[in-house]
Each structure stands twice: as structure tokens, then as C-alpha cells.
N, C-alpha and C positions, 0 to 999 in steps of 0.2 A: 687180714690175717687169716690162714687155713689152718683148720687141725682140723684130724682124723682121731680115730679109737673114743674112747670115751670122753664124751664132751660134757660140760652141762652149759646150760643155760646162761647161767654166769659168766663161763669162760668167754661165749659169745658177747654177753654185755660190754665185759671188759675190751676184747676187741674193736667195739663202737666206739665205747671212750676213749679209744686208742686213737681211734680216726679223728677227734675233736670236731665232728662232722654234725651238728643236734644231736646229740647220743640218745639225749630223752625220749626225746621224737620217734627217730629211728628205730631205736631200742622194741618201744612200746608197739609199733608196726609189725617188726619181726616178727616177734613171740606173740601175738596177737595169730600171724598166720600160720607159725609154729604147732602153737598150743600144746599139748602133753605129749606130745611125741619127743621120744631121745633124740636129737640130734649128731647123727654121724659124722658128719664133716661141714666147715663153713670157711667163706673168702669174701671180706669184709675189704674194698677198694675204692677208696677216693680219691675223686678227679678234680682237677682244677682247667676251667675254659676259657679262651677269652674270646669273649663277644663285642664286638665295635670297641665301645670304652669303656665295657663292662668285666669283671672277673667274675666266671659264676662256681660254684663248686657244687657240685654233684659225688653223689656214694651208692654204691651200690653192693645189694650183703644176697651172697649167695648161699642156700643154707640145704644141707641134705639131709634128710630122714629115712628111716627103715623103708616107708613108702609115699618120701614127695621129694620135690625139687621144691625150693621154694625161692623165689626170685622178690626182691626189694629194690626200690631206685628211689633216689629221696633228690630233689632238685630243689636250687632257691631263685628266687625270683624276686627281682624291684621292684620295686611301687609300679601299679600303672593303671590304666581307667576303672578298673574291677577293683581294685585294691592299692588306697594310696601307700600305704605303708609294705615293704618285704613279708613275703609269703615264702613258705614254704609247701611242696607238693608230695605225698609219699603214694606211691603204689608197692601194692602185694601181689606176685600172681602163685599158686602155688599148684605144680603139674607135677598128676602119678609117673612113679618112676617106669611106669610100663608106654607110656605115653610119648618121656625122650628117644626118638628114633636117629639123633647124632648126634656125639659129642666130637669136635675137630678141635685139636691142638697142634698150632701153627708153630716153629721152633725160629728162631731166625741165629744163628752164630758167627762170630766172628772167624774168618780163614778156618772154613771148612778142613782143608787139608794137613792140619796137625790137629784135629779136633779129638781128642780122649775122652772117651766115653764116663759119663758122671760129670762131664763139664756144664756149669750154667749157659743155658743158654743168655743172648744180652737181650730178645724182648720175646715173647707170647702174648699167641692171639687164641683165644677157646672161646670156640663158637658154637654153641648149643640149639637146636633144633628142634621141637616139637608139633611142628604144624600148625599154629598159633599164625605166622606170618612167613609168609611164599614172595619172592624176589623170583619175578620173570624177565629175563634180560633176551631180546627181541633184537636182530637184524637182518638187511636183506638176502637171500641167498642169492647165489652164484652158480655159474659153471665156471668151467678154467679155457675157454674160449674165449679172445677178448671182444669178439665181433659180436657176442651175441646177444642182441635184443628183448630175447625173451621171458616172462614174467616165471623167477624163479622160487617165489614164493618169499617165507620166512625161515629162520635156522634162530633156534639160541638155547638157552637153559632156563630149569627153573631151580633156585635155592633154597632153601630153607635157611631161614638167619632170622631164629627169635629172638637169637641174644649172642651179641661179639662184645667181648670183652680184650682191651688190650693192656698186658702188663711189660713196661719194661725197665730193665738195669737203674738208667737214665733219669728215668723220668721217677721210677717209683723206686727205687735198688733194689739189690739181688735178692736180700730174704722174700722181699713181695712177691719176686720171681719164682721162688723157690716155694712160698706158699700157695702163687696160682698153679703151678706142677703140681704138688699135692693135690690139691681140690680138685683138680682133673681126673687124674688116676681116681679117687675116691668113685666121683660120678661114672666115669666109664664102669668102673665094674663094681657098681651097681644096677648099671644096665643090663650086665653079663646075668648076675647071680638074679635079678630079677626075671630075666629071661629062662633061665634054666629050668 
């Protein structure tokens, strides 16, 4: 769930319970990296995976403050040599708002060409940036000569993708949609106003 304007801390709690996702857990991770800071806005997303014959479910709680990003992933896990019985794993990472150098909101819609503006889009992709973790994507170059031989080096990009999150219609419905929009716009311009 996202909400903007005046939030507390609760309203966030309740979103976790919302998730039926550890709430307890979760909960006590957030506001842990929170702490006494107001929060601005938050988007509270849980995933369901499936791995071989396994289902796993994973959450992840996006949380904005006056001056953090604050990022949570809560995963579960099987029994396995480390630990016979199911674990669960939470990280916090929590980055100054001066720090995010992208936020990308990806739209996907159905038949573009009668699309009316204020229409839901059916999935988003926001993908957030800080320098935390660089994607170099590496290939051979070329000339446009076919005959030629010659060593024409490398060509590619480099990305920043700390964090992609995808929400859609389908998989999560429209309100989710409509709350990962919000939480975007929140975060972009607090980029802005941080900037200023």
C-alpha cells in the first residue's frame, strides 16, 4: 500500500498486516530503520515465487522520509544445512534522499491508441538508482563492413538498478497499481525539492 501527506507509523503498521506477510517481523525492521523520523510516503508489496517445488513469498516496504529512502526485503526460506527448520531473512538499507540519482517509472498500457489520459496503466516497473549497484552490459563492437577482420573493441552501457520493482493489474490489481504511481511521484519530487 502507498500513502502520501500525513502518515504515522501505524498507518504503515497496518499496511504490513495488510500484507499477512510476518507483519511482526517486518513491522519491527522498518520502524527500527525508520526511527523518529515522519514518514512521507510508503509502498508496502508482496510477491509470491516459485522455485522448483517450492513457493516462496517475499515483501518488500518502501518507506520515504523528509531526508531518507528507506528500503526493506523480508524473504523466507526452508530448512536447509544451516538451519533445519524455515527462516526468515530481513534487510534494511536506508539512502539520503540526496544520494537517489534515478527514479524510472516504466508504464506498460493496453492499445495505446485510444489511451485517455488518467487511465491505469495494466503493469509498472520503478526502478530506483543510487550507486549502491552498477549493471555493465559488455559486447563486441563492429563496423558495418562485413569483410572486416578487425579487433573492434567493446560497446555496451552501464546501469544503475539498486532496486526494480514490478507492480501489475494481474498479478497484484489495479489499487496496487495505483499505489505504486503514487509512491513514485512522492519519491521523484522529493528528489526535486531535495535538490533545490
Amino acid at each position: 500500500m502507498a500513502k502520501t501527506g500525513t502518515t504515522t507509523t501505524q498507518d504503515l503498521r497496518s499496511a504490513i498486516e495488510r500484507s499477512g506477510y510476518y507483519p511482526a517481523l517486518v513491522s519491527e525492521a522498518v520502524e527500527a530503520a525508520v526511527g523518529p523520523e515522519p514518514i512521507t510516503s510508503y509502498l508496502v508489496h508482496q510477491e509470491t515465487t516459485f522455485d522448483a517445488n517450492e513457493v516462496r513469498r517475499h515483501v518488500t516496504v518502501l518507506v520515504l522520509t523528509p531526508s531518507r529512502f528507506v528500503v526493506s526485503h523480508t524473504d523466507e526460506q526452508s530448512g536447509d544445512a544451516t538451519s533445519p527448520v524455515p527462516y526468515a531473512t530481513t534487510s534494511t538499507e536506508c539512502v539520503r534522499i540526496d544520494r537517489i540519482n534515478s527514479v524510472v517509472l516504466s508504464r506498460m498500457v493496453a492499445n495505446p491508441e485510444t489511451y485517455t489520459p488518467g487511465t491505469m496503466p495494466r503493469e509498472v516497473v520503478l526502478t530506483i538508482g543510487w550507486g549502491a549497484v552498477q549493471r555493465l552490459d559488455l559486447e563486441p563492437a563492429g563496423c558495418s563492413d562485413p569483410n572486416c577482420e578487425a579487433d573492434h573493441g567493446y560497446t555496451g552501457s552501464a546501469t544503475a538498478d539498486d532496486l526494480s520493482l514490478r507492480v501489475s493489474e494481474a498479478g497484484d490489481g489495479p489499487e496496487t497499481v495505483a499505489q505504486a504511481l503514487i509512491f513514485a511521484r512522492a519519491l521523484s519530487e522529493a528528489t526535486i525539492a531535495n535538490r533545490a
